[in-house]
Backbone as a chain_set.jsonl record, in Angstrom:
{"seq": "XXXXXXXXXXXXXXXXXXXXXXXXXXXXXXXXXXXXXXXXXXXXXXXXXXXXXXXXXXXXXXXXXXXXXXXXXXXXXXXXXXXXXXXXXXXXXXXXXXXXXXXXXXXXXXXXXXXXXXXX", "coords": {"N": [[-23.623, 20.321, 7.096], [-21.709, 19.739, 5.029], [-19.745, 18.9, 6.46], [-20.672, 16.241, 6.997], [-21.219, 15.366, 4.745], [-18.098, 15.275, 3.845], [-17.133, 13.049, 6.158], [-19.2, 11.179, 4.978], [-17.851, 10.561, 2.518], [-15.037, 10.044, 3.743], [-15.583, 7.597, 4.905], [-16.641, 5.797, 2.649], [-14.481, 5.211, 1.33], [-11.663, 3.552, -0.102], [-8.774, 1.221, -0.936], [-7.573, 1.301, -3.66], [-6.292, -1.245, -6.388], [-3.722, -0.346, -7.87], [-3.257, 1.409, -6.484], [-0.879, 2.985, -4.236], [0.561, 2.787, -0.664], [1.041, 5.043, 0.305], [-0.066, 7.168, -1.013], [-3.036, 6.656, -0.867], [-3.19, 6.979, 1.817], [-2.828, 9.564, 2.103], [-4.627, 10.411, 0.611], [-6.891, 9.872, 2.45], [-6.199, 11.235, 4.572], [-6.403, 13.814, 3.778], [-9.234, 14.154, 3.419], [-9.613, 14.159, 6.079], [-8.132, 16.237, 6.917], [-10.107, 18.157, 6.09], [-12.486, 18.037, 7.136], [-11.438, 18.338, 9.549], [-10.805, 21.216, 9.819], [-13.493, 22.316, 9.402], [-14.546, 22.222, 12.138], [-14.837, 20.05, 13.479], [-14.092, 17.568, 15.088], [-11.925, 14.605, 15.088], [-10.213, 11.985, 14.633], [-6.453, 10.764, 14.831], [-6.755, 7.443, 15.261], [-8.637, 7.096, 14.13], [-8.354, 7.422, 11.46], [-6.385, 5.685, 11.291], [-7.633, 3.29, 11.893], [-9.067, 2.952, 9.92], [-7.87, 2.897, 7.535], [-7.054, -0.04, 8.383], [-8.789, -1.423, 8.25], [-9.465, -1.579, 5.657], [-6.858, -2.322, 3.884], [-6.373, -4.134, 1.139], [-5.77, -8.05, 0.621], [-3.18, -8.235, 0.341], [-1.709, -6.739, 2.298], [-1.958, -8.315, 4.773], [-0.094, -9.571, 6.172], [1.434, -7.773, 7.651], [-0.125, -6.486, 8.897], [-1.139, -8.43, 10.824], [1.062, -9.072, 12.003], [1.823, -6.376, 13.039], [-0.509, -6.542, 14.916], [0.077, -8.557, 16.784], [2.387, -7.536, 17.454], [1.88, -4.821, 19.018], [0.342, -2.732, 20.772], [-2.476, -1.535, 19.005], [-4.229, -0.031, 19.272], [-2.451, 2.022, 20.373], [-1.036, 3.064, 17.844], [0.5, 4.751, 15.918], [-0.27, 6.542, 12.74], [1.786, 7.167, 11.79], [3.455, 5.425, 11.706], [2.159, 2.9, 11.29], [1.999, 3.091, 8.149], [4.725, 3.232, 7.66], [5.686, 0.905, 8.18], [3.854, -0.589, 6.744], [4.88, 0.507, 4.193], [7.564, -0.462, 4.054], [6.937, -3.078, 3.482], [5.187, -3.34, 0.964], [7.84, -1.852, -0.528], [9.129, -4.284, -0.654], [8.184, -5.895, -1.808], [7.64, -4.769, -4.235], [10.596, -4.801, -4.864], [11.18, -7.235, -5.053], [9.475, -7.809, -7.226], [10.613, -6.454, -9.099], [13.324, -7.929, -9.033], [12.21, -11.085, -10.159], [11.27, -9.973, -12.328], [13.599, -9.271, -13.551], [15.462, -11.429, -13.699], [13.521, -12.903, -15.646], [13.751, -12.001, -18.072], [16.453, -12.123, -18.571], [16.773, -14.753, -18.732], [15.423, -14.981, -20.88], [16.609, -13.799, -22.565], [19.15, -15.293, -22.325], [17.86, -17.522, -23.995], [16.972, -16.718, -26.09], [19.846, -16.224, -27.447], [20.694, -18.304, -27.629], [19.39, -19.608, -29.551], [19.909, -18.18, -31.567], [22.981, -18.952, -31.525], [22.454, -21.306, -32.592], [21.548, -21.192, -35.263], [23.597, -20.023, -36.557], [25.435, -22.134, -36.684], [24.086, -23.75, -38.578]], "CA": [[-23.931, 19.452, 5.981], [-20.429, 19.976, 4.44], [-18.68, 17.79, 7.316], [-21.38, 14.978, 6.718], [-20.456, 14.833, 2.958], [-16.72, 14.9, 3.633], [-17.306, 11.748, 6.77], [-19.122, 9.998, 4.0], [-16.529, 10.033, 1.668], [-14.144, 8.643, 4.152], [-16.2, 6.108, 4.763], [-16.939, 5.112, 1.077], [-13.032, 5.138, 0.402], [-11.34, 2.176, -0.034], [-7.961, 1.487, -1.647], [-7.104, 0.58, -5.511], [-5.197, -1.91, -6.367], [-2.802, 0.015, -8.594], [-2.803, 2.653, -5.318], [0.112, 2.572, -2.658], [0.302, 3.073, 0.543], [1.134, 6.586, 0.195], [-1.244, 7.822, -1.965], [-3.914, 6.412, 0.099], [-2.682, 7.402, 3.854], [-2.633, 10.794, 1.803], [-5.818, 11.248, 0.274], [-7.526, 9.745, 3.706], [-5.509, 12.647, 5.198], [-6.952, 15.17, 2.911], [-10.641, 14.541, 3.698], [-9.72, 14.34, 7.389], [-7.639, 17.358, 7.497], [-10.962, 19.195, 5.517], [-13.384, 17.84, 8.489], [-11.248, 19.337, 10.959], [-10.906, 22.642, 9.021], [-14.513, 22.356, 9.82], [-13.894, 22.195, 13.81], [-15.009, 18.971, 13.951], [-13.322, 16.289, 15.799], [-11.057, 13.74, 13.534], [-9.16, 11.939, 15.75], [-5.771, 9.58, 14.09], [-6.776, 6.539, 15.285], [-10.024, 6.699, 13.503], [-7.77, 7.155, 10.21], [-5.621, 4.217, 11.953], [-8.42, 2.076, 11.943], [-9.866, 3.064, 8.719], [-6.309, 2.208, 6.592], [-6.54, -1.578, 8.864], [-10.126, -2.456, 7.886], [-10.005, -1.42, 4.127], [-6.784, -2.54, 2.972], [-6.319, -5.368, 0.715], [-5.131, -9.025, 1.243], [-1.698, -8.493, 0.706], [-1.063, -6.348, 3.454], [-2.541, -9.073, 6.177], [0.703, -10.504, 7.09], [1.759, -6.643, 8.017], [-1.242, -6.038, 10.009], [-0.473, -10.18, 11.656], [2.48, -8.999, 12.253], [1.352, -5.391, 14.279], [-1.347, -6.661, 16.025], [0.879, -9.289, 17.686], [3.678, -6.912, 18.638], [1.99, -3.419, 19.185], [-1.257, -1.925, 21.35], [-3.26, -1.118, 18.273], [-5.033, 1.234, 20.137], [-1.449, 3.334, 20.296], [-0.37, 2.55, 16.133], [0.308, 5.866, 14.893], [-0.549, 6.573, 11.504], [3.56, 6.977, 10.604], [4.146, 3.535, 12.126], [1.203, 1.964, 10.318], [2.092, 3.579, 6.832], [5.907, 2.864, 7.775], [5.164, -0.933, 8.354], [3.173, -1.084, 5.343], [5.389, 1.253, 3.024], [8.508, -0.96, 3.884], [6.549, -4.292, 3.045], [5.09, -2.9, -0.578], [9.185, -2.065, -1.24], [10.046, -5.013, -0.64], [7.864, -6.898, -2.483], [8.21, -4.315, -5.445], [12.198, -4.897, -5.451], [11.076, -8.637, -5.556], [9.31, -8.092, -8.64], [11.601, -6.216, -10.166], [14.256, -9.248, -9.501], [12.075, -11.598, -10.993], [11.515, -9.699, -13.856], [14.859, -8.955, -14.936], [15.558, -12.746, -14.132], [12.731, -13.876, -16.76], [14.033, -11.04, -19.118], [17.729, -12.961, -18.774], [16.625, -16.268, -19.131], [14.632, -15.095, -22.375], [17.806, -13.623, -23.528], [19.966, -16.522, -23.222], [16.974, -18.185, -25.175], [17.238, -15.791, -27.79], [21.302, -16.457, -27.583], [21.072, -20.324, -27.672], [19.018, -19.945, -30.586], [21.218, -17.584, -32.48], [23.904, -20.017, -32.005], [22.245, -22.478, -33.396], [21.436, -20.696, -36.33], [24.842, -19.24, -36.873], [26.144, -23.074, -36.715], [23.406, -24.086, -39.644]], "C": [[-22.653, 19.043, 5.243], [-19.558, 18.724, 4.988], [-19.835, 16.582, 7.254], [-21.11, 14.115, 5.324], [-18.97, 14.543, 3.473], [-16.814, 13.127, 4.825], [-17.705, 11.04, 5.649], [-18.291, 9.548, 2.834], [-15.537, 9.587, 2.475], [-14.578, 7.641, 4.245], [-16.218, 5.074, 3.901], [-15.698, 4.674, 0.637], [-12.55, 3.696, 0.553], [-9.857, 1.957, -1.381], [-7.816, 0.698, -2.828], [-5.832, -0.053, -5.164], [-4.319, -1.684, -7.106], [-2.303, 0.954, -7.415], [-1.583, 2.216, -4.399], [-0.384, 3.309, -1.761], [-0.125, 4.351, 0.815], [0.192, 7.478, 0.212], [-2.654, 7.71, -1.237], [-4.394, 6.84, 1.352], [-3.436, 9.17, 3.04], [-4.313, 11.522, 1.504], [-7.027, 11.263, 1.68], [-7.219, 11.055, 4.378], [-6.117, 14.084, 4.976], [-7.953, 14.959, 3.782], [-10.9, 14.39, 5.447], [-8.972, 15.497, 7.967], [-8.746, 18.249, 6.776], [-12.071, 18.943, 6.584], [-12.831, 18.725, 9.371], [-10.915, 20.487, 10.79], [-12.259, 23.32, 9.231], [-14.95, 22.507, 11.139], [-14.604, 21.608, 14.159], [-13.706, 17.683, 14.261], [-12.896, 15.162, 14.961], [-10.233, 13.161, 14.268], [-7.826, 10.573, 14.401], [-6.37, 8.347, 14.089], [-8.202, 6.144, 14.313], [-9.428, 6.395, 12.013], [-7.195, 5.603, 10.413], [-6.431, 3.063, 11.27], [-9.049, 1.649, 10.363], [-9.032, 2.197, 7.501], [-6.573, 0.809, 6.981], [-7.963, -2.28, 8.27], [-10.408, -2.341, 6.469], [-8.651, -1.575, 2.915], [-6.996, -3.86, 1.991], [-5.237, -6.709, 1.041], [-3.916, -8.747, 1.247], [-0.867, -8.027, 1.518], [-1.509, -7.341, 5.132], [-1.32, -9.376, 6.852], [1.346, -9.033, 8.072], [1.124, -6.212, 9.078], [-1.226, -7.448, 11.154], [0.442, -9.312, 12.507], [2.632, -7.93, 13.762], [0.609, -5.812, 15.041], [-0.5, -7.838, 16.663], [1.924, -8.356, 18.477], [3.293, -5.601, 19.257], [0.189, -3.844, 20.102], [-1.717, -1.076, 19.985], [-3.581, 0.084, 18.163], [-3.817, 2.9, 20.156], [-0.653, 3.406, 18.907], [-0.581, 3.724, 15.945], [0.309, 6.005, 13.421], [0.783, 6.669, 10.626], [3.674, 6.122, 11.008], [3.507, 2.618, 11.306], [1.964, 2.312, 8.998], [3.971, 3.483, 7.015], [6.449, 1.438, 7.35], [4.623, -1.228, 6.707], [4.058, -0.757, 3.772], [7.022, -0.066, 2.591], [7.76, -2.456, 3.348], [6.188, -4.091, 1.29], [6.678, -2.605, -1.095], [9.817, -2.999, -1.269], [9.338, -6.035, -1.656], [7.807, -6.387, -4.363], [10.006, -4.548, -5.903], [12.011, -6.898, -5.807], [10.687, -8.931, -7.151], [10.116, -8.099, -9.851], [12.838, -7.6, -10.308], [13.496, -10.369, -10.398], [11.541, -11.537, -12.445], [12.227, -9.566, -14.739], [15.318, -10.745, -14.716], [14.921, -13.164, -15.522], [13.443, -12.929, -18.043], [15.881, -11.992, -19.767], [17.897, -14.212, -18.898], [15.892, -16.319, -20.467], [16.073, -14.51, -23.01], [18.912, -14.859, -24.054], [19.313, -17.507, -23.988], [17.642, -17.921, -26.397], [18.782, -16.002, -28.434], [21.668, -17.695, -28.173], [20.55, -20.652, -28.844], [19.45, -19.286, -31.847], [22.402, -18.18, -32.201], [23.703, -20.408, -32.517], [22.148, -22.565, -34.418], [22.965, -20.514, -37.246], [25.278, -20.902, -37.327], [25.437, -23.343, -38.27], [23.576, -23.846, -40.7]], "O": [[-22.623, 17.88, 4.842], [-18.928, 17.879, 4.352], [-19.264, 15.687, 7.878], [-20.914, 12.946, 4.992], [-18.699, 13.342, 3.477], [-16.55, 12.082, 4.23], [-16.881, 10.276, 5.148], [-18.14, 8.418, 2.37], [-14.969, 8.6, 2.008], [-14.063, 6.659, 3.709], [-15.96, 3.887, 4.101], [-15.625, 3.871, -0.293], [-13.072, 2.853, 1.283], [-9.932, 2.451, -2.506], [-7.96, -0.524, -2.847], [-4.9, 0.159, -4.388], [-3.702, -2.718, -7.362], [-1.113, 1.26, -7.34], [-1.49, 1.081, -3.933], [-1.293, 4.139, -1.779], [-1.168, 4.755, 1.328], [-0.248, 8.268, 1.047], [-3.323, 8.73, -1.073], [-5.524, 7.01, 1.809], [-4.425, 9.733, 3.509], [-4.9, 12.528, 1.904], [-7.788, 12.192, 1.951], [-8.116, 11.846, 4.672], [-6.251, 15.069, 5.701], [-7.827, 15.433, 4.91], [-11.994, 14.471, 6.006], [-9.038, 15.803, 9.158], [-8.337, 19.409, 6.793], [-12.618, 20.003, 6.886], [-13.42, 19.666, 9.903], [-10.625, 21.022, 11.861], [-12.366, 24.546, 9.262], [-16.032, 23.092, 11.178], [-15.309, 22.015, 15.082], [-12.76, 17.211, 13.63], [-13.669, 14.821, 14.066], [-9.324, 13.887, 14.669], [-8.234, 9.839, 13.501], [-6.627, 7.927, 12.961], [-8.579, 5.03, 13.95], [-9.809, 5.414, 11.373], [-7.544, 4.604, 9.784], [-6.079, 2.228, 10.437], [-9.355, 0.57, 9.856], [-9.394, 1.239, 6.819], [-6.387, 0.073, 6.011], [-8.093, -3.456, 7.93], [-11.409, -2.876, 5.992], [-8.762, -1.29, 1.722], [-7.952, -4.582, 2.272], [-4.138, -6.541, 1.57], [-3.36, -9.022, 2.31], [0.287, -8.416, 1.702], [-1.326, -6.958, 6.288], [-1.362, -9.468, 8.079], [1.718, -9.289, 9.218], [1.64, -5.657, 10.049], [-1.322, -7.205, 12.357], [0.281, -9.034, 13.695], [3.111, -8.174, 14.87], [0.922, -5.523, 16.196], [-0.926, -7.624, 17.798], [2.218, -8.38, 19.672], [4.13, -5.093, 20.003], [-0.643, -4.749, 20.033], [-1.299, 0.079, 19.911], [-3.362, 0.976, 17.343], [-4.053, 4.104, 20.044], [0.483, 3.874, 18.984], [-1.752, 4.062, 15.77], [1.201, 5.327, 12.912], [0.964, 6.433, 9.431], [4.545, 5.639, 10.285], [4.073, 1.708, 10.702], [2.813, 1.436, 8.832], [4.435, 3.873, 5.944], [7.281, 1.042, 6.534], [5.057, -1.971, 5.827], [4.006, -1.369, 2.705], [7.428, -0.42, 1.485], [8.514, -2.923, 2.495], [6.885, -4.661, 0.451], [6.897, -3.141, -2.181], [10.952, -2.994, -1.747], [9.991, -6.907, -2.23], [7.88, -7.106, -5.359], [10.479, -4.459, -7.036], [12.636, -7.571, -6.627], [11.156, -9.718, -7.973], [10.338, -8.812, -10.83], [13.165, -8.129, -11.37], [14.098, -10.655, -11.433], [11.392, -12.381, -13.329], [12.106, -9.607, -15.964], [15.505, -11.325, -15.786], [15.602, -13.672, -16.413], [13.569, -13.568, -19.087], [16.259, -12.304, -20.896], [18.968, -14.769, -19.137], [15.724, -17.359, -21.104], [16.462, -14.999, -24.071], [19.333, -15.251, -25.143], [19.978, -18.324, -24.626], [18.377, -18.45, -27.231], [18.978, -15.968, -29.649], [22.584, -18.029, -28.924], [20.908, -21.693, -29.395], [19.354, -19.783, -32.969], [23.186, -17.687, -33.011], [24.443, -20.382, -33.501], [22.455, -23.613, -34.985], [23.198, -20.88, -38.398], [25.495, -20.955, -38.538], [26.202, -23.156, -39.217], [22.804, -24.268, -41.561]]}, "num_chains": 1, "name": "protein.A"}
């Protein structure tokens, strides 16, 4: 009964959009390393598959990207969560650039208009 509850909670899971990759791969991990603690059968690819059909849009071009160059079927769960981990850093170092951009274009605001003042 135990390993029926823990399957349905993988099932049910599904990742937040504040969640990373990580955190995700991880907790999937948990309730599939507590099934097979159970000495039931858990195989990776089932995690594999589980991570490809539940995350969200912004990893599509990542998953584009694998299913063109890889056998699916052989995607280990560090290659998937590799693939995916390096795409979320890259698009977090993006943010961060255009945040400290908007932060430096509000400063020389703030600059251009304390000149102007100063001149007055």
């Amino acid at each position: 009964m135990q390993v029926l509850n823990l399957v349905r909670e993988f099932e049910m899971q599904r990742m937040k959009k504040s969640e990373t990759i990580k955190e995700y791969t991880d907790k999937l991990l948990s309730i599939a390393n507590k099934v097979r603690l159970l000495s039931s059968d858990f195989s990776d690819s089932r995690i594999v598959q589980k991570v490809l059909a539940t995350l969200p849009e912004r990893y599509d071009t990542t998953i584009f990207s694998l299913e063109n160059t890889k056998d699916m079927s052989k995607v280990t769960l560090a290659e998937l969560q590799n693939a995916l981990q390096a795409q979320e850093q890259r698009r977090m170092l993006r943010n961060e650039g255009s945040i400290e951009g908007a932060l430096q274009a509000k400063l020389q605001i703030n600059q251009g208009e304390n000149d102007k003042k100063m001149k007055c």
